[in-house]
Structures are given as structure tokens and as C-alpha cells.
C-alpha positions as CSV (number, residue, x, y, z in Angstrom):
1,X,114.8,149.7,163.6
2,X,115.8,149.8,159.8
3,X,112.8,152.6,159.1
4,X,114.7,155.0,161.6
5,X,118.2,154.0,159.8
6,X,116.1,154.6,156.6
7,X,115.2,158.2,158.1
8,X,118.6,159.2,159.6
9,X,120.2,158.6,156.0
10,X,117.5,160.7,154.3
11,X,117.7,163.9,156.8
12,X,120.5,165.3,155.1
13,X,119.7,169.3,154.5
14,X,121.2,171.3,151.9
15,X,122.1,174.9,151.9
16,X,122.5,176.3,148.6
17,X,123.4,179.6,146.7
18,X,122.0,180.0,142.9
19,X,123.5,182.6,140.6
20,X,122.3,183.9,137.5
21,X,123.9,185.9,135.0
22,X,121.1,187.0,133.1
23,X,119.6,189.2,136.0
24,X,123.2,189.3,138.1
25,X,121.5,187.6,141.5
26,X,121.7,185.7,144.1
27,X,119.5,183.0,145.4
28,X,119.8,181.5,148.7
29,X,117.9,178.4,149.8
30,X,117.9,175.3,151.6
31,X,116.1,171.6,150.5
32,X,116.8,168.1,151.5
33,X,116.8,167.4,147.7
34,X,119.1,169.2,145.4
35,X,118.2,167.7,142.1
36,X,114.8,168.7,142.6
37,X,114.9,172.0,143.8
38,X,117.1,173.0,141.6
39,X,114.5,171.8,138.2
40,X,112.5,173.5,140.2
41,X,114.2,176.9,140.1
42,X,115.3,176.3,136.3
43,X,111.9,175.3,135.1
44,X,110.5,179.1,136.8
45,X,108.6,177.0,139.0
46,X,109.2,179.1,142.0
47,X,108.2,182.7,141.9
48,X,111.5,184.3,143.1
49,X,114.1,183.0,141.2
50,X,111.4,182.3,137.7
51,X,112.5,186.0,135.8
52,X,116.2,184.9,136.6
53,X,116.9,181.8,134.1
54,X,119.0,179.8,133.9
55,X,120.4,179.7,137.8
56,X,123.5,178.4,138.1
57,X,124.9,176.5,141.8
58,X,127.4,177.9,143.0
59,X,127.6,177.2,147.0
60,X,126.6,173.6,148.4
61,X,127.0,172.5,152.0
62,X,125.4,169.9,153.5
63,X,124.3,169.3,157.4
64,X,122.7,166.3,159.5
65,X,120.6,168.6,161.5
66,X,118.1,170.9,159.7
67,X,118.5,173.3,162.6
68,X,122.1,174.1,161.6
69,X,121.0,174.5,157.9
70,X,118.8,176.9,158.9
71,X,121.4,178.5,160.9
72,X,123.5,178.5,157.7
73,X,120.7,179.6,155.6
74,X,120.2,182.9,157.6
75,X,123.5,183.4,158.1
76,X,124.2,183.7,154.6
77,X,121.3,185.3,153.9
78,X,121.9,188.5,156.5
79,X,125.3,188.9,154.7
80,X,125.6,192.6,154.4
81,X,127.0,192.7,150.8
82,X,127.9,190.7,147.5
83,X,131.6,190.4,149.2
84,X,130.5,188.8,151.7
85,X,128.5,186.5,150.0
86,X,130.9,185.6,147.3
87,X,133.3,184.9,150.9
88,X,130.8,182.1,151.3
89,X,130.9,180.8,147.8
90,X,134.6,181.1,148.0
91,X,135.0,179.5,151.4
92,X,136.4,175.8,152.1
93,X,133.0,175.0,153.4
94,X,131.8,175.1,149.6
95,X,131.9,171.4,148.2
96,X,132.0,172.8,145.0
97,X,135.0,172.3,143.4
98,X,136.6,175.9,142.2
99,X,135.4,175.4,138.6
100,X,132.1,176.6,139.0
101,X,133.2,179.7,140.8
């Protein structure tokens, strides 16, 4: 019974938008562990955001159900426009506080 508690408090998933200055983009992704995917992406370990360092966080918002992170994922990711993107990062759904806007 404790090794499904154990599971339920690990199956948090993560949806996440980087930002970096140097090549003015945005990266959009989801993981269940920030930390790491975020070396990851800094250490130009993964081939899309590796010509884009340093990538900075800028969105985090965090779901129980990795269906609904996907959800969130493609939502953000079939925004039409930098507005609306930035409307996520600026959104109350961000818990990010508003200095690293």
C-alpha cells in the first residue's frame, strides 16, 4: 500500500516554458523532474534548445494527471503568437513569482 502512496506523490508532471535571450525563443516542454530537465537543456543536451544557451524558466505549472499536462503542453504550444504565449507566462496559473518575468 505505501509503494502506490510512494507513486501517487511522485506523478507530479510539469509544464514548462524556457526563454533564451541569446537566440530570443521559446521552449515549451513538460517533465516530471524540473531540476533535471532543465541541466539538461542548459548543458545542450537536447538538440532543440542546445544553440539557445543559457535557457532561462519562465512558466511552471504543475498537474496530478499527466493527461492534463499534456493538455497544457499543446495548448501552449498551438498559441498563435508571442502575445499569446507571454499571456501564459504572465497568467496567475504561473507559480513563478513576477521577478523572473
Amino acid at each position: 500500500m505505501s509503494a502506490s502512496a510512494n507513486t501517487s506523490a511522485t506523478s507530479t508532471t510539469i509544464v514548462y516554458i524556457l526563454y533564451s535571450p541569446l537566440v530570443d525563443r521559446y521552449f515549451v516542454g513538460k517533465t516530471s523532474d524540473l531540476e533535471k530537465s532543465l541541466t539538461r537543456h542548459n548543458s545542450g543536451k537536447n538538440k532543440h534548445t542546445k544553440t539557445g544557451l543559457p535557457w532561462n524558466l519562465m512558466y511552471k505549472e504543475s498537474f496530478d494527471s499527466a493527461e492534463t499536462a499534456r493538455e497544457k503542453e499543446l495548448a501552449i504550444k498551438s498559441s498563435a503568437n508571442r502575445e499569446q504565449l507571454v499571456g501564459f507566462i504572465r497568467s496567475g496559473e504561473n507559480e513563478l513569482n513576477d521577478d523572473n518575468l
